[in-house]
C-alpha positions in Angstrom: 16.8 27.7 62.8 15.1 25.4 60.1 16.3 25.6 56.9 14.3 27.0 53.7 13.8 23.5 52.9 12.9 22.2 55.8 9.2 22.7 56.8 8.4 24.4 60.2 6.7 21.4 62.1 3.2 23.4 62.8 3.3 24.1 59.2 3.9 20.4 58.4 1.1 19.4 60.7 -1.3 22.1 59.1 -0.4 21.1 55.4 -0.8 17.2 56.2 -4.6 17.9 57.4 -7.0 17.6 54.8 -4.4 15.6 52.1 -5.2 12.1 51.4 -3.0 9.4 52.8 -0.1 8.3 51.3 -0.8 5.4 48.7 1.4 2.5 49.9 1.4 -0.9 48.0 1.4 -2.6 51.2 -1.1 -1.1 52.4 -3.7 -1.2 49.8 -3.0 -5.3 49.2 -4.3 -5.6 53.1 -7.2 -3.4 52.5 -7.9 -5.3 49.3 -7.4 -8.8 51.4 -10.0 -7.2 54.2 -12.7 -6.2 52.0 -12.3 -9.2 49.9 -12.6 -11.6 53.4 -16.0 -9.2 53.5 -17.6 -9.1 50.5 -16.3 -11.6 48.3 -13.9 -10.8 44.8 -17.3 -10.1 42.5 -17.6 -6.9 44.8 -14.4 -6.1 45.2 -13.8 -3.6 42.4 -11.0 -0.3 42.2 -13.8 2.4 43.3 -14.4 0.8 46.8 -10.9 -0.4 47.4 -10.3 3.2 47.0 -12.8 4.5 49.4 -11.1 2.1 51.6 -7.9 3.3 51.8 -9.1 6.9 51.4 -8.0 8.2 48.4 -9.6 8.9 44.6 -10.5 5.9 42.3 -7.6 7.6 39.8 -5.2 7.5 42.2 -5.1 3.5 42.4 -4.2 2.9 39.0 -0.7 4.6 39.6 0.2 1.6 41.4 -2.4 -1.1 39.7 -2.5 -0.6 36.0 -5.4 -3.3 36.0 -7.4 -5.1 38.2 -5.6 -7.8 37.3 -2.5 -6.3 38.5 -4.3 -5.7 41.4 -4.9 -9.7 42.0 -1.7 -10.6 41.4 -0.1 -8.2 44.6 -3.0 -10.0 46.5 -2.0 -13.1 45.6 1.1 -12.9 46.6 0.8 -11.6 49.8 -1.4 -14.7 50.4 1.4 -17.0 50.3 3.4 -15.3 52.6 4.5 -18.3 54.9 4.6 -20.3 52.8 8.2 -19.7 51.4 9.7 -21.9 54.6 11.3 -24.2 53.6 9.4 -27.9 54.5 10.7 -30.2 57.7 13.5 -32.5 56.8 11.5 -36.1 55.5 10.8 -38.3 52.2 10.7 -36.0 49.0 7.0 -37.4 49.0 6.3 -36.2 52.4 7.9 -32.8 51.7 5.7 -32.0 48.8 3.1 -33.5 50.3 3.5 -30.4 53.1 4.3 -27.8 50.8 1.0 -28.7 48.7 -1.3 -28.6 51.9 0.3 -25.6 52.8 -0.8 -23.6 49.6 -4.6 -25.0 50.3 -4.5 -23.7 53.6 -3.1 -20.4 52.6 -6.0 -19.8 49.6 -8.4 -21.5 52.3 -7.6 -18.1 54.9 -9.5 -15.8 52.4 -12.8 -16.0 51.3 -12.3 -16.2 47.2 -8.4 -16.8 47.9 -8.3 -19.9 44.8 -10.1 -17.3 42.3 -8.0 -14.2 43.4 -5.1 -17.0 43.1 -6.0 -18.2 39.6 -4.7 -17.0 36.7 -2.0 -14.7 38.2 2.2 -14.4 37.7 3.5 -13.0 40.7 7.1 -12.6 40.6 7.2 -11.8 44.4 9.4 -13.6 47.4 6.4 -15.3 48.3 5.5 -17.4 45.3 9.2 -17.5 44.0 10.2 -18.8 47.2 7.0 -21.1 47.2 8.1 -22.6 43.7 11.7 -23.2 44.7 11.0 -25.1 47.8 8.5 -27.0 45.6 11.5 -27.8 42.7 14.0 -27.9 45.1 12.3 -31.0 47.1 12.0 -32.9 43.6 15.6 -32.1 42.4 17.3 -32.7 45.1 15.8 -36.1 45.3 16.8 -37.2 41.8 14.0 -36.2 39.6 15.2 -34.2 36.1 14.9 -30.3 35.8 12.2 -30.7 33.3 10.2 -33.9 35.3 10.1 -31.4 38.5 8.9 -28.7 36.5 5.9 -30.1 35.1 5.0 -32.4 38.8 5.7 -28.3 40.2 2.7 -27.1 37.6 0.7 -30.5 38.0 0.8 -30.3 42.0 0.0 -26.1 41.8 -2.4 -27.0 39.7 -4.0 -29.8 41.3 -3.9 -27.3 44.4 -5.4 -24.7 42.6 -8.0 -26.2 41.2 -9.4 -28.3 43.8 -9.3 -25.2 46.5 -11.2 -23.4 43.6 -14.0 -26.3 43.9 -14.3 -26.6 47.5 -14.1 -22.8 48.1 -17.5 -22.5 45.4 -19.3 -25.4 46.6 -19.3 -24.2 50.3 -19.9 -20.3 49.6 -23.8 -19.3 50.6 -26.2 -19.7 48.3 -28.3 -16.6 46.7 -31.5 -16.6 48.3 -32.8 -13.7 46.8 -32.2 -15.6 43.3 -33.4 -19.4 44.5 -35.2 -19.2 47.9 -34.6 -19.2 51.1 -33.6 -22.9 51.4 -29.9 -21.6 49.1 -28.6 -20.1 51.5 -28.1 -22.9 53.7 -27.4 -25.6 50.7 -24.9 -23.2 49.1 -24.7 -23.5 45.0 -23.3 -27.2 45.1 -26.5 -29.0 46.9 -26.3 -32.3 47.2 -29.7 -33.3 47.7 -29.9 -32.1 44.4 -27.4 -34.1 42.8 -29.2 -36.9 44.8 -32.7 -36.5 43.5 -31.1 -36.4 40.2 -29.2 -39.6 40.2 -32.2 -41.5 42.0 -34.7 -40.4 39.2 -32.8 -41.2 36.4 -31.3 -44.5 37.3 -27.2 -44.3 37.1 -25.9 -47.4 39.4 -22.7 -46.9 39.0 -23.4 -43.1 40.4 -25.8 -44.2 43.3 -22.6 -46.5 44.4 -20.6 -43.4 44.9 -23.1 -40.9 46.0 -21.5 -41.5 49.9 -18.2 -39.8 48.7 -19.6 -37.8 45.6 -21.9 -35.9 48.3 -19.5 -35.5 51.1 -17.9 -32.4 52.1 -15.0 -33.7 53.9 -12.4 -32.0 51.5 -9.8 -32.6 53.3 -9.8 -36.2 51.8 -10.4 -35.8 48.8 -8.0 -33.4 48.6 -5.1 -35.6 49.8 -6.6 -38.9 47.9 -5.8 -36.5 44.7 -2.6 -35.5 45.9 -1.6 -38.8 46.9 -2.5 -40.1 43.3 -0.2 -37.5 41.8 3.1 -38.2 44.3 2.0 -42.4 43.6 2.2 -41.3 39.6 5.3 -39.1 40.1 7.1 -42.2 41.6 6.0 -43.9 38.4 7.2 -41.8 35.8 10.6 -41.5 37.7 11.3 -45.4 37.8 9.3 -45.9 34.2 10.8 -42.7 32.2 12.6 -42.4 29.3 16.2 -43.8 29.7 18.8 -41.4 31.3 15.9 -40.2 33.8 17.3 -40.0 37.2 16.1 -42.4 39.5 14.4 -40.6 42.7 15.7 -41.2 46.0 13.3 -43.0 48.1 
């Protein structure tokens, strides 16, 4: 016999018809994720989020006080994986993973670098993320406060750069420019060509080659490895008392 408390199971199955799913954090980041992947983060906005999931506009903002709050559970989630710990190696060459790691990760969503930017997750994911990153420069000799600002500089870095790359290579708005932007995308480099050529800049016209070139890959580790050479720098040229890094 089912206690007075305890719902009859038909009576269960008739009061869950019509009700609106339950609103699970979880959930709702992976809906947010999908529709971002679809539309991009300028239409990704509370009302259709909440069509997603099924339930009222209202109802989100019980669990997101802001958009912003919504960004920063979608963040987080984007960096899942990337809490392992990096293979045993160099302190360069473990940063050096954990770095190309985060690209990758803001790389697997469309918009990922500008859902990224900006936001303070205190989740496993990013804490874990930053304490691999200060772990790998403390542990080979660097001071608490040197491997806290190479941590920001090397986030950063990350950040930033992903942010580039993601806007130069998103379709262009054909609607607004013609239907030659949507194959050249916002950052043509024809463009930058014809300008260069027509006003005369040497110095530019040397470097057009890599300027112009897609291949971010590269320039993404050039930068990096300019920050890991300069990171070696300040350890054995800092002020005295610094701890000299490990090789």
């Amino acid at each position: 016999m089912s206690s007075p408390s305890t719902p009859h199971p038909a009576e269960g199955a008739r009061a869950a018809r019509g009700r609106p799913p339950r609103l699970d954090q979880g959930r709702t980041a992976r809906a947010a994720l999908d529709l971002l992947d679809e539309a991009g983060l300028d239409a990704l906005t509370m009302r259709r989020l909440a069509d997603a999931v099924g339930v009222q506009a209202g109802a989100l903002y019980r669990h997101f006080a802001t958009k912003q709050d919504l960004l920063t559970v979608m963040a987080e989630r984007m960096l899942e994986g990337c809490s392992a710990p990096p293979p045993e190696g160099d302190w360069s060459e473990r940063l050096t993973v954990l770095a190309h790691r985060m690209r990758a990760a803001l790389l697997a969503r469309r918009d990922g670098a500008r859902v990224y930017a900006g936001t303070h997750s205190t989740g496993a994911n990013t804490l874990g993320f930053a304490e691999n990153l200060v772990g790998v420069l403390r542990e080979a000799g660097f001071r608490d406060e040197d491997a806290a600002r190479a941590v920001l500089a090397v986030v950063n870095f990350t950040v930033g750069h992903t942010l580039e790359e993601q806007a130069a290579l998103q379709p262009g708005d054909s609607d607004a420019a013609g239907a030659g932007a949507a194959e050249a995308g916002p950052a043509d480099p024809d463009r930058l060509r014809r300008a260069v050529a027509a006003q005369g800049f040497p110095h530019l016209t040397a470097a057009l080659p890599v300027l112009t070139s897609t291949d971010f890959a590269a320039h993404f580790a050039f930068g990096l490895n300019l920050l890991v050479q300069g990171l070696r720098a300040t350890d054995r040229n800092g002020p005295a008392g610094a701890s000299e890094a490990r090789p």
